[in-house]
C-alpha positions as CSV (number, residue, x, y, z in Angstrom):
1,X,-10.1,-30.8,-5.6
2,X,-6.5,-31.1,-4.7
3,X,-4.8,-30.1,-1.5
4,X,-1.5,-30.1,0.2
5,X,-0.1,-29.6,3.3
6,X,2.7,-27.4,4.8
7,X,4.3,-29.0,7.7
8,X,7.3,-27.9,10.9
9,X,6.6,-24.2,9.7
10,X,6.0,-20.8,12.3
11,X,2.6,-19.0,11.2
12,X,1.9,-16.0,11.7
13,X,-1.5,-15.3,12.5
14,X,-2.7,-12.4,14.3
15,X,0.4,-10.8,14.5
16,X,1.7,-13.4,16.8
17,X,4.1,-16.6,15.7
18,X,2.7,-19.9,16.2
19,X,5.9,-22.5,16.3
20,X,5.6,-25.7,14.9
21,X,2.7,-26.1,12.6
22,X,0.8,-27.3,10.2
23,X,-1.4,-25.6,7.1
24,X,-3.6,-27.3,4.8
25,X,-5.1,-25.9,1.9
26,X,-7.9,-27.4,-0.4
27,X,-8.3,-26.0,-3.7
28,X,-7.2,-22.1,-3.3
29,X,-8.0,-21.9,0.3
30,X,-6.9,-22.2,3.7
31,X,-8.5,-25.6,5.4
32,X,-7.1,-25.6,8.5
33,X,-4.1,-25.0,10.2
34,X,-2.4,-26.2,14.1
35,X,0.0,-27.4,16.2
36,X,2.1,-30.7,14.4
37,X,0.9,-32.9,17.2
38,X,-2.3,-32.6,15.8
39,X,-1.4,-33.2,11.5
40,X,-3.0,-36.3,10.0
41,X,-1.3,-37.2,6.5
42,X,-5.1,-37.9,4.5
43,X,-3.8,-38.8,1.8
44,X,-2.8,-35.0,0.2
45,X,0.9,-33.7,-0.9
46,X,2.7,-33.0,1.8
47,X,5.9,-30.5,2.1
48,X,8.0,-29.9,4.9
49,X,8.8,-25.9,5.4
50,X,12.0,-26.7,7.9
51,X,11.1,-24.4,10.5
52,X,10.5,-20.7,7.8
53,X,8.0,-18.5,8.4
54,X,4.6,-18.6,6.7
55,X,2.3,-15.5,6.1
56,X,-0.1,-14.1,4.3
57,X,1.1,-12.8,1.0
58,X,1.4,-8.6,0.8
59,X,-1.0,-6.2,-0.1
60,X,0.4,-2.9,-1.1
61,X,-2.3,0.2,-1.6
62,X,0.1,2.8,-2.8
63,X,2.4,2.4,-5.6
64,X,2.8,4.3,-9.1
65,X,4.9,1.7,-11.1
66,X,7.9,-0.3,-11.3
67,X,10.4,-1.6,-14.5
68,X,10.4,1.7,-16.0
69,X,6.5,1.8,-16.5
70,X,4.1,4.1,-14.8
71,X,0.2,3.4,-14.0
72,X,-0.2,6.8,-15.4
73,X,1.0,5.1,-19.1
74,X,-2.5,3.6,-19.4
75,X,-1.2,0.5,-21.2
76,X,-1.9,-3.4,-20.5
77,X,2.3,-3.3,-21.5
78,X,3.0,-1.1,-18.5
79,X,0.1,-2.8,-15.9
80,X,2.0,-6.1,-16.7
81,X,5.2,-4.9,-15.7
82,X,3.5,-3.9,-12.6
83,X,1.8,-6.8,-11.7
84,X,5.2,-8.9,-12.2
85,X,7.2,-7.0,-9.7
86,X,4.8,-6.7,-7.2
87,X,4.3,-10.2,-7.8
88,X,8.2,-11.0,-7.6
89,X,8.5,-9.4,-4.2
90,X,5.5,-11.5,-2.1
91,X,2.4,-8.7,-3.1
92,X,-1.0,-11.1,-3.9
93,X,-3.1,-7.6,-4.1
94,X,-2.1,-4.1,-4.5
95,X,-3.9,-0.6,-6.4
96,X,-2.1,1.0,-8.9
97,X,-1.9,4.4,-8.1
98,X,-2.5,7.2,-10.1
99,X,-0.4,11.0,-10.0
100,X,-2.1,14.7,-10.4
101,X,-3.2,15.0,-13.8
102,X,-5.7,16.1,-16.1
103,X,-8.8,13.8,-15.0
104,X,-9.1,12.6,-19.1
105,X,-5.6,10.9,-18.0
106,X,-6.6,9.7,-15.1
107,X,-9.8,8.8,-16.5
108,X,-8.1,6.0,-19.0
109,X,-6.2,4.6,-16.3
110,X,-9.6,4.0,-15.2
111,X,-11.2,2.6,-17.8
112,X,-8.2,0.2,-18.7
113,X,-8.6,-1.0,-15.2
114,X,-12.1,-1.9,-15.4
115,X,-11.1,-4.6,-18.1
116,X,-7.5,-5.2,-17.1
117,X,-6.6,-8.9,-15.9
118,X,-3.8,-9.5,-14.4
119,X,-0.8,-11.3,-16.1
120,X,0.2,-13.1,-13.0
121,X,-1.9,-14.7,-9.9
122,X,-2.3,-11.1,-8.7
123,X,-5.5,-9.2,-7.3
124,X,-6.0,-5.5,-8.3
125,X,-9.4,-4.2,-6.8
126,X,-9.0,-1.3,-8.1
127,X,-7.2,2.3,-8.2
128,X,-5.8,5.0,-5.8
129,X,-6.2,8.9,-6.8
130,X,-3.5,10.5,-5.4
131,X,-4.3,13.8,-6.0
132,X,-5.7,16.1,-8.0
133,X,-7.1,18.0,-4.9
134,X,-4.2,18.7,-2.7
135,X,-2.8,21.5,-1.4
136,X,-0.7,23.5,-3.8
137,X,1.7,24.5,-0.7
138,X,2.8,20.9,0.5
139,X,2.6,19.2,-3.2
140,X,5.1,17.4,-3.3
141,X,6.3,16.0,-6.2
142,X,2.1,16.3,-7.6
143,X,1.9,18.9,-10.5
144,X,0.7,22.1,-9.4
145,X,-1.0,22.9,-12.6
146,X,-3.2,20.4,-12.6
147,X,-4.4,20.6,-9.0
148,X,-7.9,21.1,-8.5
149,X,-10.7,22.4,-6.4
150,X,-13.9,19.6,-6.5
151,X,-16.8,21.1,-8.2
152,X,-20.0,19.8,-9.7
153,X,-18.2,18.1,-12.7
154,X,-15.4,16.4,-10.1
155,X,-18.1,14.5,-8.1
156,X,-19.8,13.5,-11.4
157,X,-16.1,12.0,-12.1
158,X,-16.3,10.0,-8.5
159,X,-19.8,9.0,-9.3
160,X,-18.7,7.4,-12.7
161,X,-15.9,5.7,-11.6
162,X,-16.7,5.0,-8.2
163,X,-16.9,0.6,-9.4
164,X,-13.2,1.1,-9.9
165,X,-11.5,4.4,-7.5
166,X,-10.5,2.4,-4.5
167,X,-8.7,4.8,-2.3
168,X,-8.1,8.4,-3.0
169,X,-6.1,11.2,-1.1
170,X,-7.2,14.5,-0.5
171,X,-6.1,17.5,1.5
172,X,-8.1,18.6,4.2
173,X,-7.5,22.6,3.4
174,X,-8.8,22.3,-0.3
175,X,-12.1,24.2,-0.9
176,X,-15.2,22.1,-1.0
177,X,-13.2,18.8,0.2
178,X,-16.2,17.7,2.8
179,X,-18.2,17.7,-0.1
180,X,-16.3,15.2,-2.0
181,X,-15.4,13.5,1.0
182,X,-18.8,12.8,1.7
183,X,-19.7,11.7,-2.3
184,X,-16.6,9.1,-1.5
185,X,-18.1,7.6,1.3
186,X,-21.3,7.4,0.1
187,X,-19.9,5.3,-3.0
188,X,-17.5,2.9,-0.4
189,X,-14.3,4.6,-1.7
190,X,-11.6,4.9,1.4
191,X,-10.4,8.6,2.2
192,X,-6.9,9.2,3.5
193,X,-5.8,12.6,3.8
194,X,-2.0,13.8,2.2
195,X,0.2,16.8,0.8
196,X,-2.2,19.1,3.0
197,X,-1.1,22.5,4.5
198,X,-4.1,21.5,7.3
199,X,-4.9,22.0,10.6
200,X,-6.6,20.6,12.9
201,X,-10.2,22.2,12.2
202,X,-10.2,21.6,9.0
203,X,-8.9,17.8,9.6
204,X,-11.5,17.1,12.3
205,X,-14.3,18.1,9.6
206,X,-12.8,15.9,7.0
207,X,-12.8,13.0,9.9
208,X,-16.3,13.7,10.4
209,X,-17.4,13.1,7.1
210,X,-15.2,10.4,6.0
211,X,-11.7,10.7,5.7
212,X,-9.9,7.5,7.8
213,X,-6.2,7.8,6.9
214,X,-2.9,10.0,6.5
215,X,-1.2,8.9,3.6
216,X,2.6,8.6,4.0
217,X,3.1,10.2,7.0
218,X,5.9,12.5,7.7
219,X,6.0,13.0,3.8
220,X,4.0,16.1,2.7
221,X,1.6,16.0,5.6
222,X,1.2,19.1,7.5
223,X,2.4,19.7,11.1
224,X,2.1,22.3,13.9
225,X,1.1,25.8,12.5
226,X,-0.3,28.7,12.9
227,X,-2.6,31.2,10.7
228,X,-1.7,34.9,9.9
229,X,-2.7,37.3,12.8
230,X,-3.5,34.2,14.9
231,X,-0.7,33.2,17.6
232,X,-2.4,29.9,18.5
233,X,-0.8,26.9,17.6
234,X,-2.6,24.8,15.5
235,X,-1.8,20.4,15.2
236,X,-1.4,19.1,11.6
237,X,-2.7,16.1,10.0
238,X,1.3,14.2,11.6
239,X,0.5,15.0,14.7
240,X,-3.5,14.0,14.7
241,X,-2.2,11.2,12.5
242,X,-0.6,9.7,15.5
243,X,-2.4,11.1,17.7
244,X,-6.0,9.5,16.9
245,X,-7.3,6.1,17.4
246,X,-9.8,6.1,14.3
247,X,-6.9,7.7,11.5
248,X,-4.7,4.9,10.0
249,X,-1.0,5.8,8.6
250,X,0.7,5.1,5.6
251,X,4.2,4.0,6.2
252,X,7.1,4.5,3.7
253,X,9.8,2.4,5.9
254,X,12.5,2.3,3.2
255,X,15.2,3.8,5.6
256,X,14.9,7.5,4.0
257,X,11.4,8.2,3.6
258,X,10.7,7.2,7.3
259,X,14.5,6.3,9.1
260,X,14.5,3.8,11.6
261,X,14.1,6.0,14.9
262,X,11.5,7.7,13.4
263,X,9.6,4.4,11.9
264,X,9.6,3.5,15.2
265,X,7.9,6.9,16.6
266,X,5.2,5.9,14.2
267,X,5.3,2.2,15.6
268,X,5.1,3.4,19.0
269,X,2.2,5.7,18.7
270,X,0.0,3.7,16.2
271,X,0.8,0.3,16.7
272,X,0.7,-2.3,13.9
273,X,-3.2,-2.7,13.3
274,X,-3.0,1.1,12.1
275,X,0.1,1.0,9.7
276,X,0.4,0.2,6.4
277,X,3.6,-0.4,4.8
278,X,3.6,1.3,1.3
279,X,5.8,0.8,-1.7
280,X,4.8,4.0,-3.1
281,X,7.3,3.1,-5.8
282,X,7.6,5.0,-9.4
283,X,9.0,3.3,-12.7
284,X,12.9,3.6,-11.2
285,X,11.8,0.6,-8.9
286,X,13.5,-2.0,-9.8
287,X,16.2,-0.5,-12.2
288,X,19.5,1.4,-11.5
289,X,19.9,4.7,-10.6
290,X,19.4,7.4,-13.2
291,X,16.6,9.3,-14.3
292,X,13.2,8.7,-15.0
293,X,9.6,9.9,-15.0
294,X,7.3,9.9,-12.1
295,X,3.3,10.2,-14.2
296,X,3.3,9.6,-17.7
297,X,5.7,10.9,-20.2
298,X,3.4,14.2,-21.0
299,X,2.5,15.6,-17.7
300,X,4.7,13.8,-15.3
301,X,7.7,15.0,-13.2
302,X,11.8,14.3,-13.9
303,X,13.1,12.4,-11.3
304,X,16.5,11.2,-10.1
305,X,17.1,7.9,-8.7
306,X,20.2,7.4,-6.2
307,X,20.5,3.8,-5.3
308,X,18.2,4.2,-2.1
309,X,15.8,6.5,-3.3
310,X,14.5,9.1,-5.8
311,X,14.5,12.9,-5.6
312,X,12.6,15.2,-7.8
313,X,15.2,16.4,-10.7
314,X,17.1,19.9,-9.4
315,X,15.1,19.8,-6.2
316,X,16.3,18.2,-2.6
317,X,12.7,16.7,-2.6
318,X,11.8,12.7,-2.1
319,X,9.4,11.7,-5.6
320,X,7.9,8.4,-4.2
321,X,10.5,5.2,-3.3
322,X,12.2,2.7,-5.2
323,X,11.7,-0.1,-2.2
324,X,9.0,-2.8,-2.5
325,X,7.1,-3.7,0.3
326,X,9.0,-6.7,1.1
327,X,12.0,-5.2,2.0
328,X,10.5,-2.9,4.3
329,X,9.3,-5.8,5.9
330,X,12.5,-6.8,6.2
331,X,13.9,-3.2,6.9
332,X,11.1,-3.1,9.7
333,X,12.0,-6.4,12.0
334,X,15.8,-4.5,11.6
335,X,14.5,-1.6,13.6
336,X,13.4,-4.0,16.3
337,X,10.2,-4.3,15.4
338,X,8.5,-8.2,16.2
339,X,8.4,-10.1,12.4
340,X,4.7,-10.9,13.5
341,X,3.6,-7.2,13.4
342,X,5.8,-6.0,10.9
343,X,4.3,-8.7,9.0
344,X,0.6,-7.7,9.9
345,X,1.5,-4.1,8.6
346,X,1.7,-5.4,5.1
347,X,-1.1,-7.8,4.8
348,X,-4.0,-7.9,7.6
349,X,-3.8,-4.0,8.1
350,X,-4.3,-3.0,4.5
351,X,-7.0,-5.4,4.0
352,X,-8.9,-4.0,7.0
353,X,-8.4,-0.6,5.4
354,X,-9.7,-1.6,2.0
355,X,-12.3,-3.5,3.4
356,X,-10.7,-6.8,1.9
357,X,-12.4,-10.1,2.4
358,X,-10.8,-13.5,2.7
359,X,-7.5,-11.8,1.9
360,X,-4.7,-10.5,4.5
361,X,-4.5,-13.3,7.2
362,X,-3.7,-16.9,7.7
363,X,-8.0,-18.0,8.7
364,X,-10.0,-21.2,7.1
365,X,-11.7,-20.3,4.5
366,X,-9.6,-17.3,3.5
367,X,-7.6,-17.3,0.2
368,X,-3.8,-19.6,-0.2
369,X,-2.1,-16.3,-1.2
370,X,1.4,-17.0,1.1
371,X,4.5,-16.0,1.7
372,X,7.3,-18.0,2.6
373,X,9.7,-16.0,4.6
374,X,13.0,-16.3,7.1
375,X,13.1,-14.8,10.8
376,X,14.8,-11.8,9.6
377,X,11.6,-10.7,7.3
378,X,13.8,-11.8,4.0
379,X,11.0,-13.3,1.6
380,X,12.1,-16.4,0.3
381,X,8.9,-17.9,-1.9
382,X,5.3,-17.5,-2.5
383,X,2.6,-19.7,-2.8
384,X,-0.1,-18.9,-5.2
385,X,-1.5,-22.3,-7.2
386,X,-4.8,-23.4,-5.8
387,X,-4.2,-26.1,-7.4
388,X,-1.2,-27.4,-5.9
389,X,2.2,-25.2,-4.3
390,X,4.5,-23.2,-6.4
391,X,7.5,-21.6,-5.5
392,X,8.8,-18.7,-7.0
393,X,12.4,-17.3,-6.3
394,X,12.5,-14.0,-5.8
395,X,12.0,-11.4,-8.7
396,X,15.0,-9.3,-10.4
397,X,13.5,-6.2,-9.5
């Protein structure tokens, strides 16, 4: 079995920086890791990191596609263009996410996924339904005509793909929700709740039977309301989204989903073990500005791509971001907020969320899926081989 050793290099482990280490890894995992007065040379490859930044690599659970392909295009050809930017930009895991559709198209996104191996050293443990049942009101950039209200024949669909439906997002205000929520759970898939007209009645039940997250906050989810005839003002699933302790958030920090003072709001009320930076990037990702498709080419949505974000074609709407998660990394630390935790928001938070094992942190016996970065979050290589270290320059996308 070989091994190697990383020496002089900051880790970051438990989103605090320990200066002036060493990591050793046998095979593909982590051995052991310390401080440099305690490294032995026993005979394995050793490689002196000159004082960067070593993390665990990034795990992103929302993102729809990159280089002009769409996980909604159901091909092995568009998956592999996936896999390669993700891979380019420090992800090691990350679930393709799907868009409102008929479930027969969502359905062979599924079933491609079940026999799908990556084309790069790349983890995919499966899929995130966003949609179909949302809330027609707060949509989005989702398709209202093929929203949908979970019946009998949805919670057959859960049951039969629950190996492979990771995550999905719901709105808390859709008829019969608990029920699927509840089917979800039963099956291990994670809840998060998203493009909701809510409030806070109607979140608190989809808490009690499952639902554990707000996906992309600030971005289609609902806030303070009030019902017709009713003067009482209701929260929304924002404000109980920072507001409770057992809800994680999804965080779009590319600068326009989620600008700096208001990333930090978010910061400042969760904290970093209950963010998770998301790409949610669509096929523009990666490519220059123009227009493209957000879902596949039959039922998907125009969208126009400035060169910080895209915008749903003739509508001043945001259609998902163009950023990878690396860069929001980066963009994070910016704001002021400490590398360590901005770093724990990518990796060790998602993991938690997904219920990821040996993944997400810098531990012995945990997988040798790093990232080499600078103090300014800037990723600068991964390490992936458990056979020996590999650097990879950063991707083109």
């Amino acid at each position: 079995m070989s091994a190697f050793s990383l020496i002089h290099v900051n880790l970051i482990v438990d989103s605090q920086v320990m200066e002036n280490q060493f990591l050793t890894v046998e095979g593909d995992q982590i051995a052991q890791f310390g401080g440099m007065e305690l490294f032995s040379p026993q005979g394995q490859q050793v490689i002196d990191g000159g004082g960067q930044y070593v993390c665990p690599s990034y795990i992103d659970i929302h993102t729809h596609g990159a280089m002009m392909q769409d996980t909604m295009n159901a091909t092995e050809e568009a998956l592999d263009a996936i896999c390669r930017f993700q891979f380019s930009h420090g992800v090691g895991t990350f679930l393709p996410t799907t868009l409102t559709a008929p479930l027969e198209e969502v359905e062979q996104v599924l079933l491609l996924l079940r026999r799908y191996v990556p084309c790069v050293p790349i983890d995919i443990p499966g899929a995130h339904l966003e949609g179909p049942f949302l809330s027609a009101v707060n949509r989005g950039a989702q398709p209202e005509e093929y929203l949908l209200t979970p019946g009998e024949r949805e919670l057959r669909f859960i049951d039969e793909y629950s190996d492979v439906i990771r995550l999905i997002t719901i709105s808390p205000d859709v008829k019969n929700i608990v029920a699927l929520i509840r089917k979800c759970r039963e099956r291990g898939i994670v809840v998060s709740g998203g493009h909701d007209a809510s409030i806070d009645d109607e979140i608190y039940a989809a808490m009690e039977a499952g639902m554990s997250g707000v996906t992309h906050i600030f971005c289609c989810s609902s806030t303070v309301s009030r019902r017709p005839d009713d003067p009482r003002k209701h929260l929304g699933l924002t404000e109980l989204g920072l507001l409770s302790d057992s809800l994680y958030a999804e965080a779009i920090a590319d600068g326009c989903h989620l600008p700096a003072d208001l990333l930090r709001l978010v910061y400042r009320s969760k904290g970093c073990d209950k963010i998770c930076f998301v790409s949610d990037s669509i096929s523009a990702a990666g490519m220059e500005p123009g227009c493209y498709m957000l879902g596949s080419s039959a039922t998907g949505v125009e969208i126009r791509v400035t060169d910080q974000v895209a915008l749903v074609k003739d509508r001043n709407l945001f259609a998902g971001s163009i950023t990878p998660v690396d860069r929001m990394v980066r963009n994070a630390v910016q704001t002021g907020i400490p590398l360590a935790e901005a770093v724990t928001m990518a990796s060790e938070t998602p993991a938690r969320v997904l219920g990821l094992r040996n993944v997400g942190k810098i531990s012995p016996g945990y997988r040798a899926k790093l990232n080499l970065i600078s103090q300014k979050g800037e990723l600068l290589g991964m390490i992936w081989n458990g056979d020996g270290i590999c650097w990879s320059e950063r991707g083109q996308g």
